[in-house]
N, C-alpha and C positions, 0 to 999 in steps of 0.2 A: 523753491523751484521743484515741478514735481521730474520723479527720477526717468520716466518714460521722456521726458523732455530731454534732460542732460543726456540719458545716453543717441536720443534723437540727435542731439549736436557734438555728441564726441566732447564734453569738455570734462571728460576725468580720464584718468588713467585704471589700468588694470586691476591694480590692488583697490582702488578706490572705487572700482564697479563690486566687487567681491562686498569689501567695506558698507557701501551703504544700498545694497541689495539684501546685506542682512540685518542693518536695524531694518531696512522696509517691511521684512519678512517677520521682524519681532523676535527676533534669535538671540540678540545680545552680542552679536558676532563684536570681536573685539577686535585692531588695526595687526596686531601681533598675531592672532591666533588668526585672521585673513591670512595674513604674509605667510604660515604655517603650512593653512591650509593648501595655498598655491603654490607652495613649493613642493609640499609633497604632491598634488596633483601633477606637478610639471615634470616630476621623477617618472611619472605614471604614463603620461603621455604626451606627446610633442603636440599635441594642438591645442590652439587658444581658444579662450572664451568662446562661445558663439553668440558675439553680439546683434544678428540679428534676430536669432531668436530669443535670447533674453528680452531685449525690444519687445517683440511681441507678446513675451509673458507679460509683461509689466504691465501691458497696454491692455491688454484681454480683463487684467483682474481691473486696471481703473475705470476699464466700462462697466464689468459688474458692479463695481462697488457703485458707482454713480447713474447707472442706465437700469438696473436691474427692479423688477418690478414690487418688488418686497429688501427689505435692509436684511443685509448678510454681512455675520459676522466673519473677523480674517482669519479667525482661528480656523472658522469652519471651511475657508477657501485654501485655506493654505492646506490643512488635513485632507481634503478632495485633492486639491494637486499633486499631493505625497502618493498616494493611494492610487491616483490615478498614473502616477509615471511607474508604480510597482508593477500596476496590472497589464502593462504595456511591456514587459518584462518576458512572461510567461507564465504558465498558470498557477503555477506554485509559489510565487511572488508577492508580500501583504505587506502590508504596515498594518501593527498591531498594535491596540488603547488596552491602558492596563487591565480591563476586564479580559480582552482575549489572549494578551500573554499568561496570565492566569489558567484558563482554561485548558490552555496547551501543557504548561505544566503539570495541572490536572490529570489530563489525559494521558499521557505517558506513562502515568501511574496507578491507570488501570479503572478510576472509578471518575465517572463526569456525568450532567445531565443532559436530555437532550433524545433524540430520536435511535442513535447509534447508526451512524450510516455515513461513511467516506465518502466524499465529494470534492467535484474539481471543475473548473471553469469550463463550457467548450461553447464557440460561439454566441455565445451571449449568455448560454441557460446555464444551469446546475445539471452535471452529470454526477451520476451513481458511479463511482469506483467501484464500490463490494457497501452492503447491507453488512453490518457487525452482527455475528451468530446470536442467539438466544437476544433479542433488541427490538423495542416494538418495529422498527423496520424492516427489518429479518419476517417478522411474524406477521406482517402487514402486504408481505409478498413483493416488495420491490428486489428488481432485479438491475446486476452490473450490465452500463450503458443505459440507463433508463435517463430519459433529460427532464429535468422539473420543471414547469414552465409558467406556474402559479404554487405560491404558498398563501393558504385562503383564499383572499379574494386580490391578494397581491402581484402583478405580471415579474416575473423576473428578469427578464430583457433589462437589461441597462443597467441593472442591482449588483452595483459589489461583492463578492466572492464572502468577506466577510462578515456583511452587511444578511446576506442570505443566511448563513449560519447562524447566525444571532437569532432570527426570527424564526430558525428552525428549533433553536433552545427555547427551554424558558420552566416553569413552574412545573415540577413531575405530579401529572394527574391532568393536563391542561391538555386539550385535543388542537392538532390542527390537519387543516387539508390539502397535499398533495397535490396538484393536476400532474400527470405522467405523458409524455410519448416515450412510446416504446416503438424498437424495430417490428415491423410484422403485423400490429396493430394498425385498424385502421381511422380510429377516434382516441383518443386524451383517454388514459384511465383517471379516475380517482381514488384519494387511499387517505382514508381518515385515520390519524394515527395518533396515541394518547400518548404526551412525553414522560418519559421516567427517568429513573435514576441509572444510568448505563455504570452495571457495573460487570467489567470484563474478566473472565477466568482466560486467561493467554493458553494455558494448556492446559488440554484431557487427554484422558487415555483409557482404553480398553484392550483386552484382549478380542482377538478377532476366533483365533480356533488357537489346537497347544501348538505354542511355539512362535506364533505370528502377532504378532502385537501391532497397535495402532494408537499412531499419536496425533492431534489434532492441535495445529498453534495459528488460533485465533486473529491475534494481532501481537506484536513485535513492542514490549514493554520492555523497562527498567530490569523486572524479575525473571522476564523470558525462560534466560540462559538456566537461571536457579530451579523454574519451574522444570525444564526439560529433564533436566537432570533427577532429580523428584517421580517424574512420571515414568521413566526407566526404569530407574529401582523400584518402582511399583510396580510394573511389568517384570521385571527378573522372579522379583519377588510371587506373584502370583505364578508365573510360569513353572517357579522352582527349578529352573535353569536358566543358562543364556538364551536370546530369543533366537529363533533360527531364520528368521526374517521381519521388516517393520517397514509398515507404511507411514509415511509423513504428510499428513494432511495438510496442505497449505493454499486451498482453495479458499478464494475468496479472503482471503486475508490482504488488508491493505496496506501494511509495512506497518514504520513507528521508528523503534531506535536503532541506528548503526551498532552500535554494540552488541545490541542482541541479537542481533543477524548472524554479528559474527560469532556469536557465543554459541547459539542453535548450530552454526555451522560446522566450528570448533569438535565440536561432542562427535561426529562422526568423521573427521580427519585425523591422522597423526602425524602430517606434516604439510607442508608446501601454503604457497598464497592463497588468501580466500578470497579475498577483494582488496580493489585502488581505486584511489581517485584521483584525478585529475582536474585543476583550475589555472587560474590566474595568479593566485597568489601562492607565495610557499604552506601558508596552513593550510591550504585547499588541499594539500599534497600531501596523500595518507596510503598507508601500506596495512595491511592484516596481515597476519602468516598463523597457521596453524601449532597449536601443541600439541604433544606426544602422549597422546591420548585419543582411543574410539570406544567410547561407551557403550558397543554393542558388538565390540572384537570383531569385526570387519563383517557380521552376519550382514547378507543382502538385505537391498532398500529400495523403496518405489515413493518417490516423492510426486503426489498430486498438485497438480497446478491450473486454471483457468485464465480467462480474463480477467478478473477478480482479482489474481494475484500479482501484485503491486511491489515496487522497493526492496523491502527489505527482505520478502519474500524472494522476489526476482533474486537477489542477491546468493540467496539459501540455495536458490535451484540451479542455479548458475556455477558457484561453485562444487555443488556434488555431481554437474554432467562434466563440468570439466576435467576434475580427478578423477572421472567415470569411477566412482565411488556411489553412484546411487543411479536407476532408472526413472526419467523426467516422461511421466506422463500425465496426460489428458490434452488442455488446448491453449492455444500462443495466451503468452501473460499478456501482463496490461503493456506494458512498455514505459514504465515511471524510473529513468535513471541518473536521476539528476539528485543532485545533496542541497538541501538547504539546511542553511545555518542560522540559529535566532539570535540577534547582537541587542541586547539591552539597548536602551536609549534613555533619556531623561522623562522625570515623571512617571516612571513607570510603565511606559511603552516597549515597544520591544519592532524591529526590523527581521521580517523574515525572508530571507536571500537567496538565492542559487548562486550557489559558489564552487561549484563541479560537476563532475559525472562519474557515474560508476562502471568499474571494468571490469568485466571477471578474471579469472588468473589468465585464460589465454588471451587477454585482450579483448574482448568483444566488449563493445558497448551497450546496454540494456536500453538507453534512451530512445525512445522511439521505435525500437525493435522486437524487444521483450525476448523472452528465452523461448524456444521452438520446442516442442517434445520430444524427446528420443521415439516413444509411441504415441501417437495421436490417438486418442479415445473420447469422444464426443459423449457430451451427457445425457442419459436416458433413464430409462425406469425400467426396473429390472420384476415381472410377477411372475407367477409360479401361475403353469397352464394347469388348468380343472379337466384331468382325463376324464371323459363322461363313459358312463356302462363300456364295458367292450371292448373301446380301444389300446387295454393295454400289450405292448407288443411282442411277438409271440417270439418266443427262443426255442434253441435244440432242444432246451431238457425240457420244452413242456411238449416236445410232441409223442405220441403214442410211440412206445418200445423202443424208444433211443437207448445210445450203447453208451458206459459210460466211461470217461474218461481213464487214463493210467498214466502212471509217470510221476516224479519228484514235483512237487511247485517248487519254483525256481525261488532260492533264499532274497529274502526281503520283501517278496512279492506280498499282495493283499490282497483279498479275495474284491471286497470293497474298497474301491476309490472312492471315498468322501467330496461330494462337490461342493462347492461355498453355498454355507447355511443362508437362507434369504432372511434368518432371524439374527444371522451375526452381519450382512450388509446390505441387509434393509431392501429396499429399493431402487441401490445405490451401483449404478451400474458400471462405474469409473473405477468403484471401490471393489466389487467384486471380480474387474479385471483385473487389478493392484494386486490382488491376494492371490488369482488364477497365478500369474505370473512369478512372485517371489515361489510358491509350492514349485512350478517348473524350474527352477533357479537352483531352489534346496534338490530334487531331486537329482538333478543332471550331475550339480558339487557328489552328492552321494553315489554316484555310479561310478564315479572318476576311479581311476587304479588305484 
């Protein structure tokens, strides 16, 4: 008797719907480990089965399997149905086939193949998080919020989160093509882009002018923390003193590992909460607190932010505005504040979950919000104007028979003010505010009595 029938007439009981709903399913579910299972569910939650939507599943797959116009296997019905009640979840939600638990462990670790470029469900299509730096995607000019709407000649409307990624990887040296909508745009870009071998340096660093150092963290690995620390003392070191101020580059970075959030965090705190989460369950339930230690002896900080920046970033910048321990500039993050967990499974799959949210010390939640900027600095291009013949501007001392000054120069003063090199930040107009700002910072500390 098929199962869509009995439970049509009610002649089993509870445990016995559990029971042969999972040999239906090909689980192996055993009468014991049913009875387990529903008992801890029933700890979990006072309501019963819902037998009539169970009914309905059962009845949906017996027409597929017998109405459907091609033979489908149950593996592959039931693997859709996993996949599909994930994505019905939120967008960070997957069941994962051992090739892509792989992948993710991969990743974490700093070297994977593939286009390099952070992506997340919206509406049907593939959105751009953040382009990973130095990544043919990067190079290729996609920008955070771009929607993909074809990969080749493929629509992505209705294509699994996972499913897309995959076709986004594949053989480094192999090309594929992009279709873009972008905001402001008024037709589809395209962007032919050849896959490689993504392999991520988490941090650089440079000195900016003496004293001001810059550090740039990519994306949020396993070695993060190790790296930052690294690039510091490369910065000390070069500086030949401590720095007297440092920017934190974390634009366009799309998170990665909680620990290393906290670790990067860590290194400029010497005490108090960095982040919590909150879930459902007690493991959801996690605390950070900082050690007694600031890698850069409390010198002033400008940590750069975008849309771009995502998690474990969000995390970073959230933390140093709320110990007001660093200046949060540029534009509202992404808003990604939610924690997934990846729970093995059998065969080598792997579940990947939302299982909290992140808080910063004073409570705020990032999900949906993102972190706000202390200064809002919008991004632009920063050139150096071409005075043509003539126009340069005339001063007291270049007019005929001027008198010339007398008096002390006032100690510490300089005849030249140095303004930011456009060869130390580029055309980098967010960054050249970043610098502007810690110099007024250093300054004002130095006037104090």
């Amino acid at each position: 008797m098929k199962l869509a029938h009995l439970i049509k007439n009610g002649q089993f009981t509870r445990y016995a719907l559990i029971l042969l709903l999972g040999i239906f399913v090909g689980v192996g579910v055993t009468l014991e480990r049913a009875v387990r299972a529903e008992r801890t569910a029933a700890k979990q939650s006072d309501q019963p089965l819902p037998i009539d939507e169970l009914r309905t599943f059962t009845e949906v797959f017996s027409r597929i399997k017998a109405d459907y116009v091609e033979p489908v296997e149950d593996k592959k019905l039931l693997r859709d149905a996993i996949q599909g009640m994930l994505a019905g979840l939120d967008p960070h939600s997957s069941f994962l086939d051992p090739e892509g638990f792989k992948e993710i462990r991969v990743g974490t670790e700093g070297e994977f193949g593939g286009l390099g470029i952070e992506v997340t469900m919206e509406d049907g299509f593939v959105k751009v998080v953040s382009p990973i730096e130095d990544t043919p995607a990067a190079r290729a000019g996609l920008k955070t919020g771009d929607l993909i709407i074809r990969l080749d000649s493929k629509a992505v409307k209705g294509m699994a989160l996972n499913d897309a990624v995959k076709q986004m990887r594949g053989k480094p040296g192999s090309d594929i093509v992009l279709t873009v909508v972008r905001e402001g745009q008024p037709k589809p870009l395209s962007f032919t882009l050849t896959r490689a071998v993504i392999k991520i340096q988490s941090v650089k660093q440079r000195m900016l002018e003496n004293g001001f150092g810059y550090v740039r963290v990519t994306q949020f690995q396993a070695n993060t923390g190790d790296g930052l620390k690294d690039a510091l003392a490369k910065l000390k070191l070069q500086n030949k003193a401590n720095l007297t101020g440092l920017v934190l580059d974390l634009r366009n970075n799309p998170g990665g590992v909680l620990n290393a959030a906290v670790a990067v965090s860590d290194a400029f705190l010497s005490s108090g909460l960095i982040v919590y989460t909150e879930g459902r369950v007690a493991d959801a339930e996690l605390k950070f607190s900082a050690t007694p230690a600031d890698l850069i002896n409390g010198a002033p900080m400008v940590v750069l932010v975008n849309g771009g920046s995502a998690s474990a970033s969000e995390i970073v910048a959230g933390a140093l505005q709320d110990h007001k321990r660093a200046v949060i500039m540029g534009t509202k993050t992404f808003g990604k504040g939610s924690v997934q967990t990846i729970l093995p499974m059998s065969g080598g799959s792997a579940l990947k979950i939302t299982t909290a949210r992140y808080y910063t010390p004073n409570g705020r939640s990032i999900q949906a919000t993102g972190i706000l900027p202390d200064v809002v600095t919008e991004e632009a291009k920063v050139t150096k104007r071409d005075k043509a013949a003539g126009e340069e501007t005339l001063k007291e001392a270049d007019l005929p028979g001027h008198i010339e000054g007398k008096g002390k120069e006032k100690p510490g003063a300089k005849k030249d003010v140095p303004s930011v090199r456009l060869e130390t930040a580029g055309e980098d107009y967010q960054l050249q505010e970043a610098l502007n700002l810690l110099k007024g910072i250093s300054i004002f500390r130095s006037q104090k009595p």
